[in-house]
N, C-alpha and C positions, 0 to 999 in steps of 0.2 A: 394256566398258560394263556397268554394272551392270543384272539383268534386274528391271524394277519390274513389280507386276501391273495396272498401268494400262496400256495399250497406246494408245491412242489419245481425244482428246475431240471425240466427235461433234456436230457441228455439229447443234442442235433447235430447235423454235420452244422456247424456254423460258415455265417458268411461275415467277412471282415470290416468295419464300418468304424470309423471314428468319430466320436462325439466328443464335444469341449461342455462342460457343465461350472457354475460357481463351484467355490471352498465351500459355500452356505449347502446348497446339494451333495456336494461330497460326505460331506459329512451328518446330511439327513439319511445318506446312502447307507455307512458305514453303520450308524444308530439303527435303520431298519434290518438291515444286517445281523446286527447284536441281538437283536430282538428276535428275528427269525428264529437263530438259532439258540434261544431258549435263556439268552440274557448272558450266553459264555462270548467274547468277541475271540476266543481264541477257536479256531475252525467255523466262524461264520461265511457266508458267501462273498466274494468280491462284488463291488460294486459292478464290474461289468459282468458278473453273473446275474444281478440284481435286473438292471436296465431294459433286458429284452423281454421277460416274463410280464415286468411291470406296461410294458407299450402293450403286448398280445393283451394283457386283458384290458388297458384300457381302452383301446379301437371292440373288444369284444363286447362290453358293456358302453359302447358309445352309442345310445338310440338315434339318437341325428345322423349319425355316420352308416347307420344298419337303414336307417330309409333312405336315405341318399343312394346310397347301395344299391339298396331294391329298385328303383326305380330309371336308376341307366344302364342296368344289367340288361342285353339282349335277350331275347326273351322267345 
């Protein structure tokens, strides 16, 4: 099994947001999608399942953005 860095999509109250993306991202979406779930595309995640987990870990793994952070936090 291929190891993706999404691990799981948490179940949240969501809040509603629309985003416009290329066909060319849609359908990287859709492929990470398929892949998630184990190469079946039938019951893989929707891309706007995909979307938010993918932003959470990139600002979480974003070092520039964690010192930035740290530094205009009140303190």
């Amino acid at each position: 099994m291929t190891r993706l860095k999404l691990a799981d999509l948490a179940d949240e109250k969501p809040v509603r947001l629309t985003v416009e993306v290329s066909a060319r991202l849609h359908r990287e979406l859709l492929a990470y999608a398929t892949a998630l779930n184990g190469g079946d595309a039938k019951g893989a995640p929707t891309p706007e399942r995909l979307i938010p987990p993918m932003i959470e870990r990139f600002i979480a793994t974003d070092r520039s953005y964690a010192k930035a952070r740290r530094t205009v936090q009140p303190g």
